[in-house]
LOTOR-913078 format. One line per field, with one value per residue (C-alpha): residue number from 1; x, y, z. Coordinates in nm, 4 decimals, always signed. Example, Ala and Ser with C-alpha at 12.3 -4.5 7.8 and 13.67 -1.06 7.14 Angstrom:
num	c(1; 2);
x	c(+1.2300; +1.3670);
y	c(-0.4500; -0.1060);
z	c(+0.7800; +0.7140);
END
This chain:
num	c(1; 2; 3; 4; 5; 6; 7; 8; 9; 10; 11; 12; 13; 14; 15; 16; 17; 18; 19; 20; 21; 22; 23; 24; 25; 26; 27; 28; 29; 30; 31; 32; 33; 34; 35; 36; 37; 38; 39; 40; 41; 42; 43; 44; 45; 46; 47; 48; 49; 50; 51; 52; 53; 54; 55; 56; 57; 58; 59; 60; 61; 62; 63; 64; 65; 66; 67; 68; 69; 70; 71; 72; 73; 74; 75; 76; 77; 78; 79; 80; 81; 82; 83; 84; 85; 86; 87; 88; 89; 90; 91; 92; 93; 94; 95; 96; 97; 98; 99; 100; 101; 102; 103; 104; 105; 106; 107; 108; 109; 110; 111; 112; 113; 114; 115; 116; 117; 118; 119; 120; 121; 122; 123; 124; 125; 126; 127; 128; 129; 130; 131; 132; 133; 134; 135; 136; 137; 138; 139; 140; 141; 142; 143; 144; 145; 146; 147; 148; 149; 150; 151; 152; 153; 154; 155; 156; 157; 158; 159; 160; 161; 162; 163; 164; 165; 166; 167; 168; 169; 170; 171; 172; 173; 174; 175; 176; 177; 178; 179; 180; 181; 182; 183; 184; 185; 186; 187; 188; 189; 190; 191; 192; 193; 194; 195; 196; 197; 198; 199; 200; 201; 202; 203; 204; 205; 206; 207; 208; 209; 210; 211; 212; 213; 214; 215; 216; 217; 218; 219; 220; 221; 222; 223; 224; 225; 226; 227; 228; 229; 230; 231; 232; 233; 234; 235; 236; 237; 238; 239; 240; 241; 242; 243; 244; 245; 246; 247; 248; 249; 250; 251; 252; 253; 254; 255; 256; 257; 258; 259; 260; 261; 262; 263; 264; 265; 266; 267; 268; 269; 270; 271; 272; 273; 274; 275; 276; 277; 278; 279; 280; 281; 282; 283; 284; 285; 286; 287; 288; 289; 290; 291; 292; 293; 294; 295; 296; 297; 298; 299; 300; 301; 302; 303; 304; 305; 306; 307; 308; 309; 310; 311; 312; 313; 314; 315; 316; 317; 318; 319; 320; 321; 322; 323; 324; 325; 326; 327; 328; 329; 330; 331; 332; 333; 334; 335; 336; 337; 338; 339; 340; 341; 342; 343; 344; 345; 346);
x	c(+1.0090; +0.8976; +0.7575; +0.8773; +0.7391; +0.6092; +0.6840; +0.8608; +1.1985; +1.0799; +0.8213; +1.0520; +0.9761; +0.6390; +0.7280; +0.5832; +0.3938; +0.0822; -0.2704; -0.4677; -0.8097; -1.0867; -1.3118; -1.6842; -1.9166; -1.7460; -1.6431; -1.9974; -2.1020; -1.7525; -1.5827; -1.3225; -1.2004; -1.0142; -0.8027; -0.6354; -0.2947; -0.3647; -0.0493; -0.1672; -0.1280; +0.2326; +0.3762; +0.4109; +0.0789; +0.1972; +0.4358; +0.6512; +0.7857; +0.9581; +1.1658; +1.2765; +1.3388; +1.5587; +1.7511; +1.8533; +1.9940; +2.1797; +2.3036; +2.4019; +2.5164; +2.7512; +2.8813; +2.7276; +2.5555; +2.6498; +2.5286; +2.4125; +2.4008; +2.1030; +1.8984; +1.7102; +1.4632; +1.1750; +0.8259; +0.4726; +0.4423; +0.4229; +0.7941; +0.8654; +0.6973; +0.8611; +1.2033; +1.1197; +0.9612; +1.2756; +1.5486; +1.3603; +1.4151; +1.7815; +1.8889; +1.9406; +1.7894; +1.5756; +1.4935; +1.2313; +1.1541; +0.7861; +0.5498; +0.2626; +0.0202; +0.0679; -0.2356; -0.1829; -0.2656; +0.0580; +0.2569; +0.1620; +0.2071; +0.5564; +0.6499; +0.4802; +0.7559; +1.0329; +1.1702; +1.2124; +1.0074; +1.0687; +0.7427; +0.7784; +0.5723; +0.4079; +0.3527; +0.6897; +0.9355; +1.1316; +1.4728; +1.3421; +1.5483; +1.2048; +1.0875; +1.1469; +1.3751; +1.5990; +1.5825; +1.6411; +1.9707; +2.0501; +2.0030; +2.2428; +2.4690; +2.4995; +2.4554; +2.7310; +2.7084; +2.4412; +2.2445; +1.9850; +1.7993; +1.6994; +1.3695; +1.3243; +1.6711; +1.7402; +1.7513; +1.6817; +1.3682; +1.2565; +1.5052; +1.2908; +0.9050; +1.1656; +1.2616; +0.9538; +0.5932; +0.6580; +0.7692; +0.4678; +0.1951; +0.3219; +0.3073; -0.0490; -0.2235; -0.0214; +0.1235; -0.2317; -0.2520; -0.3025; -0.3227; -0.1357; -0.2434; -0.0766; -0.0077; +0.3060; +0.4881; +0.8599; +0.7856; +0.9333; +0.6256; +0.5042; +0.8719; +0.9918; +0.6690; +0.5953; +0.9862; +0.9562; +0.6162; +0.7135; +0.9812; +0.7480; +0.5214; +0.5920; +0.2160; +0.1150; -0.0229; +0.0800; -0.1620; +0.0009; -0.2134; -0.1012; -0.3058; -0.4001; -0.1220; +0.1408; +0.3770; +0.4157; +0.1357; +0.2531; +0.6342; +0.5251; +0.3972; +0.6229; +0.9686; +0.8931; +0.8553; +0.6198; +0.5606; +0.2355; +0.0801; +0.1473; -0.0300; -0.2003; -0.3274; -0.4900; -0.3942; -0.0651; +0.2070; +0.0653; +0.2241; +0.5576; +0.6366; +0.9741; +1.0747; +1.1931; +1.4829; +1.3283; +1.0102; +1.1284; +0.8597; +0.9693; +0.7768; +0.4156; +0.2678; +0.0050; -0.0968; -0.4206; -0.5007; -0.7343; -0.9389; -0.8277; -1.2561; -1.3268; -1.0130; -1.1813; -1.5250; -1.3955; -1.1575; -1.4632; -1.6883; -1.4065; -1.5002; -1.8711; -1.8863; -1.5568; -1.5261; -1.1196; -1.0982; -0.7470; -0.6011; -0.6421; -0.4174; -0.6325; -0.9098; -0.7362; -0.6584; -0.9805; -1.1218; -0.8708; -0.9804; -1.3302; -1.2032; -0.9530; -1.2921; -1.4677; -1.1921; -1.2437; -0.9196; -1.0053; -1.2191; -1.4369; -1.0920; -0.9210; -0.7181; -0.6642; -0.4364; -0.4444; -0.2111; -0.3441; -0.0963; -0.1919; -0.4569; -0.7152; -0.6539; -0.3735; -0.6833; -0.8765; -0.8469; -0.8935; -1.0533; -1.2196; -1.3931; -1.6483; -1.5701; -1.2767; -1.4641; -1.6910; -1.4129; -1.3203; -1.6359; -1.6284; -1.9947; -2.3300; -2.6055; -2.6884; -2.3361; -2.3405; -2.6854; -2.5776; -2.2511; -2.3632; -2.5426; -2.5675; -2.8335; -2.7728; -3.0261; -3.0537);
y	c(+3.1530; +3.3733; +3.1821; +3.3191; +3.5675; +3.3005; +3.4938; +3.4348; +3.6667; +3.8494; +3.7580; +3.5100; +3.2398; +3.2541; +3.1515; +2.7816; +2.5446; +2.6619; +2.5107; +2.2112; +2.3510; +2.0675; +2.2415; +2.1940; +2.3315; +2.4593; +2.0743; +1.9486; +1.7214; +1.6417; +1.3064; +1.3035; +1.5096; +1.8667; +2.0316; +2.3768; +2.4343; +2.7913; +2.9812; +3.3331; +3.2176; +3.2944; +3.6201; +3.7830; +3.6076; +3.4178; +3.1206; +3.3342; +3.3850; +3.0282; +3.0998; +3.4720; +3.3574; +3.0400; +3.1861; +3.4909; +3.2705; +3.0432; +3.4302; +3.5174; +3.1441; +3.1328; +3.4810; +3.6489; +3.8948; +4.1176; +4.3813; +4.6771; +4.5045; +4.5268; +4.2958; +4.2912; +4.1337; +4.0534; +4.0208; +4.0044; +4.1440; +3.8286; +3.7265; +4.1123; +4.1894; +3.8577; +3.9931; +4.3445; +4.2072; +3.9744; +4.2483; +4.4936; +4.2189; +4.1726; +4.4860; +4.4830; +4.7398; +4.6068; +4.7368; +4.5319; +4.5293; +4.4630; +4.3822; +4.6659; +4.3584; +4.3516; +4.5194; +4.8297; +4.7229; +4.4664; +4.7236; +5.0251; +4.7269; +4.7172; +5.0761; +5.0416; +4.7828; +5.0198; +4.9386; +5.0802; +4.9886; +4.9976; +4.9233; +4.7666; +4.6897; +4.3772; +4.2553; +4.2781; +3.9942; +3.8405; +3.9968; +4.3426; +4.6330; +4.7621; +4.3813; +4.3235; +4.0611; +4.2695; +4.5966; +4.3848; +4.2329; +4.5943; +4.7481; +4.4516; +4.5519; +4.9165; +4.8448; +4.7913; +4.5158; +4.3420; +4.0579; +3.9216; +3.6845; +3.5357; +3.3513; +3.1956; +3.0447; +2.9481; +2.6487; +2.7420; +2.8499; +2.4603; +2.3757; +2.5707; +2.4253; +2.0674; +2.1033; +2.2733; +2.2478; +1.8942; +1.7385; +1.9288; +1.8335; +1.4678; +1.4824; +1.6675; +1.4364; +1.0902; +1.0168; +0.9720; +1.2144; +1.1055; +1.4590; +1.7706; +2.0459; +2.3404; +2.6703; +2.7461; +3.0667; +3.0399; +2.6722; +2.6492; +2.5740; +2.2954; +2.1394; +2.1281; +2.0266; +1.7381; +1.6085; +1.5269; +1.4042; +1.1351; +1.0300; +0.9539; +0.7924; +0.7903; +0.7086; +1.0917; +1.2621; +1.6323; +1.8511; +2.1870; +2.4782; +2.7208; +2.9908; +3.0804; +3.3301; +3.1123; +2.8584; +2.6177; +2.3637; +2.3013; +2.2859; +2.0425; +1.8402; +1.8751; +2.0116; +2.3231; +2.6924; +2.8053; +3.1669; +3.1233; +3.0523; +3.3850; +3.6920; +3.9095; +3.7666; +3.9230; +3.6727; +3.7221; +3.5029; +3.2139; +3.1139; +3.2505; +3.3439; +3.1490; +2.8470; +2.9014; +2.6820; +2.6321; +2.4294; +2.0766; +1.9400; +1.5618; +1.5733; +1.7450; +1.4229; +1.7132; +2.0941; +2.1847; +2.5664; +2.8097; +3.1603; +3.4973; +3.5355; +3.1475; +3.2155; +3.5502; +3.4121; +3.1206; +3.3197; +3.5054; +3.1837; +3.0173; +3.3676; +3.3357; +2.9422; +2.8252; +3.2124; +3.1539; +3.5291; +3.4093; +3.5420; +3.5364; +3.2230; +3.0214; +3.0946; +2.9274; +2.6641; +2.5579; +2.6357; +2.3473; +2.0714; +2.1639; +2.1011; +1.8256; +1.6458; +1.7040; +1.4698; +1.2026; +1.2728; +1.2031; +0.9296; +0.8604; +0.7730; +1.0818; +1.3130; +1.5824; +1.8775; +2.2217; +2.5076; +2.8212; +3.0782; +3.4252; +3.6697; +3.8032; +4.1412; +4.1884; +4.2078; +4.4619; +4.6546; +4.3218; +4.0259; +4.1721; +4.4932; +4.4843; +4.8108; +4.5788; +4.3020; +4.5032; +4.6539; +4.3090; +4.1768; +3.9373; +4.0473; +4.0049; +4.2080; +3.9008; +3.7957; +4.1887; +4.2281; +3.9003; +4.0581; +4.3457; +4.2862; +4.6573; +4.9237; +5.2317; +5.4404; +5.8019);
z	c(+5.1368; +4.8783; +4.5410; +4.2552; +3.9819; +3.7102; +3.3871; +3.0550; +3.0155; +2.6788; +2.4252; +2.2030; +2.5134; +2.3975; +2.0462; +1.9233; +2.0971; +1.8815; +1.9526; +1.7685; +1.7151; +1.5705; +1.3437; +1.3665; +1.2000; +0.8889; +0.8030; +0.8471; +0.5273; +0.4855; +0.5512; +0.8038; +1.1579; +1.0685; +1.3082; +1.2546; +1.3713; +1.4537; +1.4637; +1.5426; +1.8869; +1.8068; +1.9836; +1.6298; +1.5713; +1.2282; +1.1718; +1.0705; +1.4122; +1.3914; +1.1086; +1.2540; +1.5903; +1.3800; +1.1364; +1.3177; +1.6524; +1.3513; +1.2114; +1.5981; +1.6587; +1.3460; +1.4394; +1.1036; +1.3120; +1.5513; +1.7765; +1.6359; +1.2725; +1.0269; +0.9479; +0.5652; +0.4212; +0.1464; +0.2705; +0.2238; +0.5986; +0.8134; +0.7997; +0.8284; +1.1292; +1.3390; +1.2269; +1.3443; +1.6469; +1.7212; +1.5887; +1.8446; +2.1690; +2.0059; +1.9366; +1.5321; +1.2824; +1.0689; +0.7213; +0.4635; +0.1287; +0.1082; -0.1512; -0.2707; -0.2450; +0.1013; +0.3400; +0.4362; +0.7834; +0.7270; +0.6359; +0.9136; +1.1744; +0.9964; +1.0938; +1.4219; +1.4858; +1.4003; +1.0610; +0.7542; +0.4729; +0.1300; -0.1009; -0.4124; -0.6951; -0.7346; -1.0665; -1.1976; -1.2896; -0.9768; -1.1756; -1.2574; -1.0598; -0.8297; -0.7505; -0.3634; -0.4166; -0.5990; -0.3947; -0.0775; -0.2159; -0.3403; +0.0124; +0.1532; -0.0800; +0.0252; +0.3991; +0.6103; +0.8706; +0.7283; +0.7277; +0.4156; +0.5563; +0.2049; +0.3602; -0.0084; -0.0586; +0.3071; +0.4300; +0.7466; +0.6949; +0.6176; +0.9496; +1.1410; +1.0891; +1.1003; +1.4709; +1.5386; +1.3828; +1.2737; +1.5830; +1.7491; +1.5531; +1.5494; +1.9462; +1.9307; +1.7341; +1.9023; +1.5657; +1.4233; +1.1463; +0.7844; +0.6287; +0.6107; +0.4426; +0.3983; +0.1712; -0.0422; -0.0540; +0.0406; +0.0666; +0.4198; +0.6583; +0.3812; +0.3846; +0.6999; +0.8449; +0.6039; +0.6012; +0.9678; +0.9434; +0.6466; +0.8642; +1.1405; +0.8920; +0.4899; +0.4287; +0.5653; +0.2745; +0.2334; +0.0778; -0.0678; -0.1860; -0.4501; -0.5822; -0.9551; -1.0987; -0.9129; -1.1094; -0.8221; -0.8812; -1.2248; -1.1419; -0.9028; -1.1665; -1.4277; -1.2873; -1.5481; -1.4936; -1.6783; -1.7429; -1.9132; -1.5089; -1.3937; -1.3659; -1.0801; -0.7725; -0.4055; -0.1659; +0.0182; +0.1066; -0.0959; -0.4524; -0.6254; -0.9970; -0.9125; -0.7593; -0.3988; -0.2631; +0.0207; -0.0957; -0.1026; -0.3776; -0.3562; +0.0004; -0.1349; -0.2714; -0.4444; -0.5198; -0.5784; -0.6542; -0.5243; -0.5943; -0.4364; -0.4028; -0.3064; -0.0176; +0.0829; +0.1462; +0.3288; +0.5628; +0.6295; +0.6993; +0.9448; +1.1215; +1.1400; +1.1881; +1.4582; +1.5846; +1.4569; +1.3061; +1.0860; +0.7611; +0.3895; +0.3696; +0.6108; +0.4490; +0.1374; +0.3411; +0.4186; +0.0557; -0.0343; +0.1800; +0.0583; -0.2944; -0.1828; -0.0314; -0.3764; -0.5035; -0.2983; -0.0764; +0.2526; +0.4095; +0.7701; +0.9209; +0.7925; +1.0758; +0.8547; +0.9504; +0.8158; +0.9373; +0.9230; +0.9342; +1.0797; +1.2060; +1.1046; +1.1826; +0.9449; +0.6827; +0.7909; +0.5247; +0.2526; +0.3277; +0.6268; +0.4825; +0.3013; +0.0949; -0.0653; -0.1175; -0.3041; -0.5336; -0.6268; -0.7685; -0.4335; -0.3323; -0.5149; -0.3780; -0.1591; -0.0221; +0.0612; +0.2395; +0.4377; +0.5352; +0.6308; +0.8931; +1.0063; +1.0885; +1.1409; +1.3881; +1.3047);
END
């Protein structure tokens, strides 16, 4: 008898399951084991693949979408390439109102994946006309047969990381992790991750990471928006100037902020020190527990957990080149030299 042809159906079979990676060398000197949850090992190659994969079978499930409907969207790239990615598999258009923050490596990969971008400014309010929240809603509005997936205001973007990331890195580390630390953007990873962790165990503590510019640490701690917090910041998909529906704050037991050039160096060192070459994000991931240490957080016996969210090569043209690191003031002459590391023979 024949065997069979061992092979998954399409690449959505491949989403979840992501790997626990200790980390080495970079968390020598500090107290405690670290472990990244490294979710570029997704098919989309961010977490965002969870949340796609979830809310659009919920969509199908409910009978919201149909075939040959569109699918819409704000994004800083991530979420918009796992809905392009799964729309593609599916059989939806997909159309995306992205941020101008975003790479431009995020957003070619966009149009490599078939949809239709729309690029909106970044530093505007969340309610002015050109934001992306606002031209999303507008192009759901004159779309027929579609679908705005709303990733901020959707509870099943927390659902998602619930059923999926929580229970997995419960059974990874055998129920023996004290930490979780994670970034904030829509809130969902964070929330869903940490609600089914405190039910396993209401003594986990859950780290969140916020960046300067962003409003969440201090809404965190005070249940106010405050205007006076925002202004321009690099790193994508990290921090809001609102307060996303889907970030359940009464299961983050703390925020702690971060630097766009502290993040940047730090992506860059997980590179050149564990050999994980992961986003701007996980690079402010790690920059937290380094500053979350500082504070005493975490002890000999600490299992600390950080997710980091995507791959590297979605920052080629950022975090990874030195050119832009340059143009941000991220480089003195001796960070550059030491970068470089490049001859060139004539």
């Amino acid at each position: 008898m024949k065997e069979e042809i061992k092979a998954c159906d399409n690449l959505l079979e491949l989403i979840g399951n992501t790997p626990l990676v200790k980390l080495n060398r970079i968390s020598t000197g500090l107290k405690g084991n670290f472990y990244a949850k490294v979710e570029a090992f997704n098919p989309g190659h961010s977490t965002k693949d969870r949340i796609a994969l979830h809310i659009i079978e919920e969509a199908e499930r409910k009978g919201i979408l149909k075939p040959g409907d569109t699918i819409i969207e704000t994004t800083s790239g991530n979420t918009g390439f796992s809905i392009a990615m799964v729309s593609i598999i599916k059989g939806y258009e997909c159309v995306l109102a992205v941020t101008s923050k975003s790479s431009a490596d995020k957003i070619d990969m966009l149009r490599a994946m078939g949809a239709k971008v729309y690029v909106c400014p970044a530093h505007v309010a969340a309610d002015d006309p050109r934001s992306y929240y606002c031209v999303a809603k507008r192009l759901h509005e004159e779309t027929k047969g579609s679908v705005y997936i709303n990733q901020y205001f959707n509870d099943l973007n927390v659902e998602a990381h619930y059923k999926t990331t929580g229970p997995e890195i419960w059974e990874q580390t055998n129920g023996l992790i004290t930490h979780l630390v994670a970034c904030s953007g829509t809130g969902g990873t964070i929330s869903g991750t940490a609600k089914f962790l405190k039910e396993q165990n209401p003594k986990i503590r859950i780290l969140g990471v916020d960046a300067y510019g962003s409003v969440l640490k201090k809404y965190h701690e005070t249940k106010e928006l405050d205007p006076k917090e925002i202004y321009p910041y690099r790193i994508e998909g990290l921090g809001k100037n609102l307060i996303p529906t889907a970030t359940d704050f009464d299961v983050i037991d703390k925020f702690i902020k971060v630097s766009d050039e502290d993040s940047a160096h730090t992506a860059r060192e997980l590179a050149k020190t564990e050999g994980l070459f992961v986003g701007y994000t996980s690079g402010a991931a790690f920059q937290a527990v380094k500053q979350f240490a500082e504070e005493g957080e975490f002890d000999e016996n600490s299992n600390v957990i950080l997710i980091f969210p995507d791959h590297g090569s979605r920052y080629m043209s950022k975090v990874y080149s030195d050119e832009w690191m340059t143009e941000q003031g991220f480089f003195d002459n001796v960070n550059r030299e030491e970068a470089l590391k490049i001859e060139y023979i004539k």
